[in-house]
C-alpha positions as a printed NumPy array, in Angstrom:
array([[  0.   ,   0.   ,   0.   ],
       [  1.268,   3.517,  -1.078],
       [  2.543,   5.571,   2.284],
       [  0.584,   8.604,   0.602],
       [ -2.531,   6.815,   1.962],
       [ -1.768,   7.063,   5.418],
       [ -3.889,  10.367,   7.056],
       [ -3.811,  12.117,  10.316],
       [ -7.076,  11.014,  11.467],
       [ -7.274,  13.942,  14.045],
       [ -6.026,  16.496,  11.358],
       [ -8.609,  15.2  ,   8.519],
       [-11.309,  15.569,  10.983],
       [-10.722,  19.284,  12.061],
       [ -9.93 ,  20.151,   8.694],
       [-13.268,  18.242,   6.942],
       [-15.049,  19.939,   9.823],
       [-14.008,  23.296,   9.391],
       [-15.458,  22.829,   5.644],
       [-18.977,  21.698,   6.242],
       [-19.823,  24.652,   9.134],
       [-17.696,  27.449,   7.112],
       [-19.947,  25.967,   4.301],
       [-23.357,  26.112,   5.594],
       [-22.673,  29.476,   7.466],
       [-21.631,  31.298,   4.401],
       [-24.801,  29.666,   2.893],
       [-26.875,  31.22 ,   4.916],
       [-28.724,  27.793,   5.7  ],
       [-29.591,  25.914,   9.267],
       [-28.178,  23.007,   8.657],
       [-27.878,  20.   ,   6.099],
       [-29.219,  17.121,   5.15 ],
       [-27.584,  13.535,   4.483],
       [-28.867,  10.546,   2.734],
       [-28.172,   7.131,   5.223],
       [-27.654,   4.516,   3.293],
       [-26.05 ,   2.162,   6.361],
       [-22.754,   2.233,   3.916],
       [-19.151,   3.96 ,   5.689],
       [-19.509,   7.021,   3.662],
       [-22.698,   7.941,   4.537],
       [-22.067,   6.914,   8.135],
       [-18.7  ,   9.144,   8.107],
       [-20.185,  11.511,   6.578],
       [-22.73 ,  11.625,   9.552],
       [-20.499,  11.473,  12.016],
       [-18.496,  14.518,  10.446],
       [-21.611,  16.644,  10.075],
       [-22.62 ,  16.121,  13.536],
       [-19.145,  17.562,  14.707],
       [-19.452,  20.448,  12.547],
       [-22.739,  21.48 ,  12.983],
       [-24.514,  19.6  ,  15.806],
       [-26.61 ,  17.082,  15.873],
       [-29.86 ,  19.347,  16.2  ],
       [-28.564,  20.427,  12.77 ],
       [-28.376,  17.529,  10.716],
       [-31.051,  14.9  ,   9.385],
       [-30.54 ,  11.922,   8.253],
       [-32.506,  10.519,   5.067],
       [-32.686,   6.952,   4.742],
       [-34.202,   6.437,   1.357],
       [-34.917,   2.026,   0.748],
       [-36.664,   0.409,  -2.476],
       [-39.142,  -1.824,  -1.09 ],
       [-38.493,  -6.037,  -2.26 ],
       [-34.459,  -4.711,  -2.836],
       [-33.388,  -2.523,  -0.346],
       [-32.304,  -5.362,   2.878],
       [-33.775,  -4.651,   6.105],
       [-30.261,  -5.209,   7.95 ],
       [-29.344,  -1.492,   6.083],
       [-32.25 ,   0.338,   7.159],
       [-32.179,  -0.943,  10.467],
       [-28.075,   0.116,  10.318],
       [-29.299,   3.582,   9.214],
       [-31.706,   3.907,  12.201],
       [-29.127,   2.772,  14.592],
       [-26.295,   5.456,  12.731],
       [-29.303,   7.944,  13.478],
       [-29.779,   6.529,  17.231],
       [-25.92 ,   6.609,  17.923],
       [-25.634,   9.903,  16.78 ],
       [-29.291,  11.26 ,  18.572],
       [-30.12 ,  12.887,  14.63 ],
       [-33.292,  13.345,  13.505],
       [-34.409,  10.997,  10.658],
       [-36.78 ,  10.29 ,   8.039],
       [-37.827,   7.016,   6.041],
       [-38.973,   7.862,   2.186],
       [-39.442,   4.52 ,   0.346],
       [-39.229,   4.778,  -3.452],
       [-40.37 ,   2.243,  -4.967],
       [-44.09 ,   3.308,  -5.483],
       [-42.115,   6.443,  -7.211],
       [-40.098,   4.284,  -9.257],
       [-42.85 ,   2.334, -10.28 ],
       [-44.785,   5.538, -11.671],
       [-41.718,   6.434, -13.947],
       [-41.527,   2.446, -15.269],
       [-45.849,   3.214, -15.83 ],
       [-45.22 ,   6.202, -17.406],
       [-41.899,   5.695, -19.519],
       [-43.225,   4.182, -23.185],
       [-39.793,   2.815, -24.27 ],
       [-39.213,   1.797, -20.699],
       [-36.247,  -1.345, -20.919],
       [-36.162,  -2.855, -17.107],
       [-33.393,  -5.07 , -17.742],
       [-31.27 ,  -1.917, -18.528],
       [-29.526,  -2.454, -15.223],
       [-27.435,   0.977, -15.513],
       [-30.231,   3.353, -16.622],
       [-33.298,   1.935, -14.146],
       [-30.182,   2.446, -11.115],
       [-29.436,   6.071, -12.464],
       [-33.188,   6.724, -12.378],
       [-33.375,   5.246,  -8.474],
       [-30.175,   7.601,  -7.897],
       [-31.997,  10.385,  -9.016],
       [-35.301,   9.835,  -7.201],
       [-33.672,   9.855,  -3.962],
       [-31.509,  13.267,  -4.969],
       [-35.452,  14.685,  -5.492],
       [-36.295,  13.332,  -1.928],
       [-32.712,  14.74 ,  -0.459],
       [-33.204,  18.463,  -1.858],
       [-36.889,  18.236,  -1.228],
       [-36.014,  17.733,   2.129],
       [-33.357,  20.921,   1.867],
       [-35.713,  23.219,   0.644],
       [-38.543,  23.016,   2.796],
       [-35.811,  23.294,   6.002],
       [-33.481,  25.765,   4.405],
       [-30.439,  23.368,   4.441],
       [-28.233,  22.075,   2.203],
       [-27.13 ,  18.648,   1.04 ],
       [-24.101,  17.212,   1.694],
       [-22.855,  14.653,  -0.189],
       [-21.182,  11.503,   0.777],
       [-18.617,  10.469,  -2.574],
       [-15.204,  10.05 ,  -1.874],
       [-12.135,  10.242,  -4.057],
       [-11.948,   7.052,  -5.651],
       [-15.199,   7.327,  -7.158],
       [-15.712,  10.771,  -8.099],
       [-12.192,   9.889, -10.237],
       [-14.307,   6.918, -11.529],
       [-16.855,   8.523, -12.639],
       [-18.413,   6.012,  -9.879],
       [-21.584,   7.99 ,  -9.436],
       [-24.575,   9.148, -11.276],
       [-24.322,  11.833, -12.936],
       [-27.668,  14.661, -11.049],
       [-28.528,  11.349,  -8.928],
       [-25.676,  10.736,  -6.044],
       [-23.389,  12.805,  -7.43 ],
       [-26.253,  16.147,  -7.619],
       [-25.55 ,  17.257,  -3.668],
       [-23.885,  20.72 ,  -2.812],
       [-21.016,  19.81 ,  -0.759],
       [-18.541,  16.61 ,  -1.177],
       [-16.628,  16.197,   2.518],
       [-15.031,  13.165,   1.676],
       [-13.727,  13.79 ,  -2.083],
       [-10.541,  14.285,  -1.131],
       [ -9.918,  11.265,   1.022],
       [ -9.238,   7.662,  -0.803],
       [-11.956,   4.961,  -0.166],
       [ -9.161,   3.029,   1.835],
       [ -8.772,   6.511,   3.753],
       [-11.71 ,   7.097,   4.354],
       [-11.857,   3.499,   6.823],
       [ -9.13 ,   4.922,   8.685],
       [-11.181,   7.963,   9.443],
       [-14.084,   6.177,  10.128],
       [-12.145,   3.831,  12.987],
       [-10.881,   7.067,  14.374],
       [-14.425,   8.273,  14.413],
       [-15.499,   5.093,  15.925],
       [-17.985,   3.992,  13.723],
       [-19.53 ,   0.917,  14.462],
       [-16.934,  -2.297,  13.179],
       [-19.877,  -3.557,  10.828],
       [-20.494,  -0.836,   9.487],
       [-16.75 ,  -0.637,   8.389],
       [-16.733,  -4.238,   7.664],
       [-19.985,  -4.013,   5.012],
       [-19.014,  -4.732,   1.431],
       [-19.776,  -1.191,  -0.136],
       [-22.924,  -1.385,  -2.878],
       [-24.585,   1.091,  -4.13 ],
       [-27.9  ,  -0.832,  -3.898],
       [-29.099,  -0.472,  -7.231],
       [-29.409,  -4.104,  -7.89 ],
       [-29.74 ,  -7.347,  -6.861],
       [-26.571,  -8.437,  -6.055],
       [-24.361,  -5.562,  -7.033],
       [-21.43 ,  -5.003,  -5.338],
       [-18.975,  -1.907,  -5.618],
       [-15.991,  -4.131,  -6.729],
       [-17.447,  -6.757,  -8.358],
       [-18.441,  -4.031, -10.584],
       [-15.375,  -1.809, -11.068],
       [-12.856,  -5.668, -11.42 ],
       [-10.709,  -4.178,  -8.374],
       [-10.138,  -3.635,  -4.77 ],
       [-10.531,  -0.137,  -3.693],
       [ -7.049,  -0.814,  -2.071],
       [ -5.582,  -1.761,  -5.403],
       [ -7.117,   1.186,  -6.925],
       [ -6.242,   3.586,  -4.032],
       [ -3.127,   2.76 ,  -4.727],
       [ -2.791,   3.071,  -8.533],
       [ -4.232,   6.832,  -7.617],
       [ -2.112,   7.914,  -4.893],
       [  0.922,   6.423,  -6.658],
       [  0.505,   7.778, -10.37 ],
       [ -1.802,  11.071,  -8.837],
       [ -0.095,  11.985,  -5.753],
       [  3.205,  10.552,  -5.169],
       [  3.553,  11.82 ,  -9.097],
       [  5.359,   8.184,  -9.528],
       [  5.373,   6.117, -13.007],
       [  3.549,   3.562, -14.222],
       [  6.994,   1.423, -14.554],
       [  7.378,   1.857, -10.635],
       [  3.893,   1.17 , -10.17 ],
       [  4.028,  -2.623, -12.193],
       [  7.161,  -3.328, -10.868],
       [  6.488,  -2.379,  -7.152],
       [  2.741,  -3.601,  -6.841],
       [  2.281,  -5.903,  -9.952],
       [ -0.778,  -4.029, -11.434],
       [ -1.176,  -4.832, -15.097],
       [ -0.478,  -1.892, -17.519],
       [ -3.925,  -2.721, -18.995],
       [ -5.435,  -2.137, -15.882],
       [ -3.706,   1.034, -14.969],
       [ -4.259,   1.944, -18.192],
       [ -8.353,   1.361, -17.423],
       [ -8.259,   2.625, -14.642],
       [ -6.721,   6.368, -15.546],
       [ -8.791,   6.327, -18.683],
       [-12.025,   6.302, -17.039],
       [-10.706,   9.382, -15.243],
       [-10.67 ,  11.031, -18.587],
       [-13.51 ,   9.912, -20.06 ],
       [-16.215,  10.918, -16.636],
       [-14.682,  14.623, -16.205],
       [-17.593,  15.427, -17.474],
       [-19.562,  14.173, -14.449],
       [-17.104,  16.528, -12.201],
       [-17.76 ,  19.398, -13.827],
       [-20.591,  22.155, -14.863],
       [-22.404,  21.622, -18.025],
       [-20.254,  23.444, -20.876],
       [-21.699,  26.478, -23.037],
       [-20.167,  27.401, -26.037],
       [-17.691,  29.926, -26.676],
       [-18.472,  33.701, -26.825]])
C-alpha cells in the first residue's frame, strides 16, 4: 500500500469539519441534510456533520426500495441515526419508481445501468426536497476514488452541494471512520450502491478499492510512473491503463455543463 494513503485522522477531521460549518454558514442555511444509506460514507459523513454542525442540525434521510433494499441497512441507518441522537426520516421509493416504469413508453427494465441512475436520481429529489422546505443544504457523501471513476450518477448521487469526503481515498476514508469510531460492521460491510440485486462496488469496477487507491495515490499523488507502479505492486499496464482512462472519459460528471464559446 502507497505511504501517501496514510492520514492524520485527528487532522482530517478538524480540517473536513471546518469545511462543512464554514460551508453552511456562508450559505446562509440551518443546517444540512444527508442521505443514510447504512454504507461507511454515509455513516462518516454523519459522524463529520454532527461535529461540525450539531446534531440538532443535521437529518438523516434513509431512502430504501421496497423487495431490494435489505432490512439489515435500514435498520443500520436507524441505529447510525440513534448513535448519533439525529433526527431521521424514512422515504421509500419504490411506489415512485414504479410511476416512472408506468409512465416511460420505451421503458427497458433489464437496462440495469439506466433503471439504477433513475433510483439515484429519485432519492436526490427526496434529499433536496427535504433541503428546501428546512433551508439546508445537502451534503454529499462520494469520496475520491469514485468521483475519479466517474463512480456515481451523474444529477442522482453525485447532484448534492457539498462533497466532505472527495478528497480522502476509499481506503482513507476506513481509517477515518475507525478514528471516528464507527460501528466495526459498518466498516466491515461490502460497499454497494444498492441499485441491484446483487451488485457489489468491486465486483463491478474488477478491483479492490485498495488496489485502486493505490494506482491513484501512486501515479496522482506521489507523481510516480507507471513502470514503478508494475514493478512495485504488480498491477497490469492494462489495468492502470483502465483505470486512468475512465478518469478522462467521466470529467464530465465533475464538472458544470459546458456552453459554447463567446
Amino acid at each position: 500500500m502507497a505511504s501517501r494513503l496514510n492520514i492524520d485522522p485527528e487532522e482530517t477531521t478538524k480540517r473536513i469539519t471546518n469545511f462543512i460549518r464554514s460551508y453552511v454558514k456562508k450559505s446562509g442555511t440551518k443546517g444540512c441534510i444527508v442521505g443514510l444509506s447504512s454504507g461507511i460514507d454515509s455513516t462518516v459523513t454523519a459522524y463529520l456533520a454532527v461535529k461540525a454542525l450539531g446534531r440538532e442540525n443535521v437529518l438523516g434521510l434513509i431512502i430504501p426500495e421496497r423487495n431490494l433494499t435489505p432490512a439489515e441497512d435500514v435498520l443500520d441507518a436507524t441505529e447510525i441515526a440513534g448513535i448519533l441522537n439525529i433526527e431521521f426520516s424514512v422515504v421509500e421509493i419504490a411506489d415512485v419508481l414504479n410511476t416512472f416504469f408506468i409512465a416511460i413508453p420505451e421503458l427497458v427494465e433489464s437496462d440495469l445501468a439506466s433503471t439504477g441512475n433513475l433510483k439515484a436520481r429519485i432519492r436526490m429529489c427526496a434529499l433536496y426536497y427535504y433541503a428546501n422546505i428546512m433551508n439546508r443544504i445537502v451534503v454529499g457523501t462520494g469520496n475520491r476514488t469514485e468521483l475519479l471513476l466517474g463512480y456515481f450518477t451523474k444529477y442522482g448521487d453525485g447532484g448534492v452541494d457539498i462533497e466532505p469526503l472527495g478528497n480522502l481515498y476509499k481506503t482513507q476514508v476506513r481509517a477515518l471512520a475507525a478514528y471516528l469510531e464507527v460501528p466495526q460492521h459498518i466498516i466491515d460491510k461490502t460497499p454497494t450502491a444498492g441499485l441491484w440485486p446483487g451488485q457489489t462496488d468491486e465486483e463491478e469496477l474488477g478491483m479492490s478499492y485498495e488496489e485502486i487507491d493505490t494506482v491513484f495515490s501512486t501515479l496522482l499523488d506521489m507523481n510516480e510512473t507507471m513502470e514503478y507502479l508494475i514493478n512495485r505492486y504488480g498491477i497490469k499496464e492494462s489495468v492502470i491503463n483502465g483505470l486512468m482512462g475512465r478518469i478522462e472519459n467521466n470529467i464530465h460528471k465533475r464538472k458544470v455543463a459546458p456552453t459554447p464559446p463567446e
